[in-house]
C-alpha positions as CSV (number, residue, x, y, z in Angstrom):
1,X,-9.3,139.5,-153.8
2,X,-8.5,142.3,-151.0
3,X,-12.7,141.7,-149.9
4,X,-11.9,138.0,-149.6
5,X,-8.9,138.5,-147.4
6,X,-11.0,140.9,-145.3
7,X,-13.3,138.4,-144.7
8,X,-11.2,135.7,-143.9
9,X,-9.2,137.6,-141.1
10,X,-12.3,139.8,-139.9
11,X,-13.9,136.1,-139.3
12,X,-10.8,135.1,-137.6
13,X,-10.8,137.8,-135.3
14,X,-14.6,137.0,-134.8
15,X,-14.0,133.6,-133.9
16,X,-10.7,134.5,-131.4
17,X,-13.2,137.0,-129.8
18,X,-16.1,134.6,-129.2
19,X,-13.4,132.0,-127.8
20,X,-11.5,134.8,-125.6
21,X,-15.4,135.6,-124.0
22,X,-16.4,132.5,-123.6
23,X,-13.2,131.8,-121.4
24,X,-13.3,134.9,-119.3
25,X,-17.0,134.5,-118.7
26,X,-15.9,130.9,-117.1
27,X,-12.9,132.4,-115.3
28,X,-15.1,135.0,-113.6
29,X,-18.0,132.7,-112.8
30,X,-15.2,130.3,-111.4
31,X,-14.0,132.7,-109.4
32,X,-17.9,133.9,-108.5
33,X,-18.2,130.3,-107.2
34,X,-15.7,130.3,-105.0
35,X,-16.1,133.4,-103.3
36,X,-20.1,132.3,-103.0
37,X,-18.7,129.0,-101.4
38,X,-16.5,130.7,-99.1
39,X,-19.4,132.5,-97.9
40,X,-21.9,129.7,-97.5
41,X,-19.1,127.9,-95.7
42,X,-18.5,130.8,-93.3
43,X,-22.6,130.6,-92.8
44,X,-22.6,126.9,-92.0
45,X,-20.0,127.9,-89.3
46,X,-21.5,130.7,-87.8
47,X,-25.1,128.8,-87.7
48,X,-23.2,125.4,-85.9
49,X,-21.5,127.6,-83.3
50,X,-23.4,126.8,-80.3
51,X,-25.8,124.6,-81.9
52,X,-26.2,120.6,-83.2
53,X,-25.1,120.0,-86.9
54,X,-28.2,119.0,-87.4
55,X,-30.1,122.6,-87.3
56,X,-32.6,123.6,-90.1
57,X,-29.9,126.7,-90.8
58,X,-27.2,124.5,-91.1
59,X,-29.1,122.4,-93.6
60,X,-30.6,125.6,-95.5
61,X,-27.0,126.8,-96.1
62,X,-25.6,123.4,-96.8
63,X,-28.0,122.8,-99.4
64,X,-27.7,126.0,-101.0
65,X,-23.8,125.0,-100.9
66,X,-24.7,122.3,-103.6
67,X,-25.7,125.2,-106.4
68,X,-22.6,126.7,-105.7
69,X,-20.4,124.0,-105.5
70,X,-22.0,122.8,-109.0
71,X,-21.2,126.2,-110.6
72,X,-17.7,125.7,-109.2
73,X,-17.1,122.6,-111.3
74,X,-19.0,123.7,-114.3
75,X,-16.4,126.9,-114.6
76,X,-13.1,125.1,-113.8
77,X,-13.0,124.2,-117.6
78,X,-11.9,127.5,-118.1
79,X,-8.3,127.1,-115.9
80,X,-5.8,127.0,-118.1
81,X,-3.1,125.5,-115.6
82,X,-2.9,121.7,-114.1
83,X,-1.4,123.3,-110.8
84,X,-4.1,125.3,-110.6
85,X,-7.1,123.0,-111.5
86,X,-5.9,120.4,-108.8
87,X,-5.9,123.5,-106.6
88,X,-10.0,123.8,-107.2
89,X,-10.5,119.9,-107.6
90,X,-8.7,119.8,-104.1
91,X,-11.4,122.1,-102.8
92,X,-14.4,120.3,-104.8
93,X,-13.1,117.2,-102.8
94,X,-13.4,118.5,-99.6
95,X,-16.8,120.3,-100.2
96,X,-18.4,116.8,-101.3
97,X,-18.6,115.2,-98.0
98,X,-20.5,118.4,-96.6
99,X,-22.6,118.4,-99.2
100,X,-23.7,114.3,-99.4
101,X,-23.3,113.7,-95.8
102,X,-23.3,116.7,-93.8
103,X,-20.0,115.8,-92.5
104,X,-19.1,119.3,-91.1
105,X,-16.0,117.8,-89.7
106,X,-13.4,119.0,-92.6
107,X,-14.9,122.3,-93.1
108,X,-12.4,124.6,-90.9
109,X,-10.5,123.1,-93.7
110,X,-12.4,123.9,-96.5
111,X,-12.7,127.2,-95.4
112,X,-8.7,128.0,-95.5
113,X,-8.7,126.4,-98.3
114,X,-11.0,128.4,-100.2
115,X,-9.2,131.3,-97.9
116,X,-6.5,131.1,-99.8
117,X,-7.9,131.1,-103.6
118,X,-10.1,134.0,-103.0
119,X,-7.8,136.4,-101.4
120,X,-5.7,135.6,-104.6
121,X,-8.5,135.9,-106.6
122,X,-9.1,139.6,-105.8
């Protein structure tokens, strides 16, 4: 009987462990993603000072915005908080019309934005 309980709580511990691993891998490639869209944002200003919206740097970085931005949604599944997920949803929403249109008109905004969550991040 004392091996059966063994068993039962050493695959309870098991299955806590896979659970608690699978969430943190999320949280930190959540916050990878943001700090990756941060910087591509940051790029897409740099390469627009001085220069049309329409430059082939501007549309490098904005395109490899997209990966990022999809790696961003993927991972807020692991946010445990409602405050907190409209926080990154409010971010995703402003990313999109950069990322379909190259509307580069909200992304001083984007950019505080994701200011804010990645200084708290670290």
């Amino acid at each position: 009987m004392d091996n059966l309980w063994a068993a039962l709580i050493g695959a309870a511990l098991s299955g806590v462990s896979v659970v608690v691993g699978y969430w943190w891998k999320s949280y930190r490639d959540l916050k990878v993603a943001a700090v990756r869209c941060y910087d591509r944002l940051i790029k897409i200003r740099n390469a627009r000072l001085g220069a049309s919206s329409e430059t082939s740097a501007v549309k490098n970085e904005v395109w490899l915005l997209g990966g990022h931005a999809d790696l961003l949604v993927a991972s807020m599944s692991a946010i445990l908080t409602a405050r907190k997920r409209k926080t990154y949803w409010a971010i995703y929403d402003e990313l999109v019309p950069i990322l379909v249109r190259h509307d580069l008109d909200r992304l001083d905004n984007a950019i505080a934005n994701l200011h804010t969550v990645v200084r708290r991040a670290n």
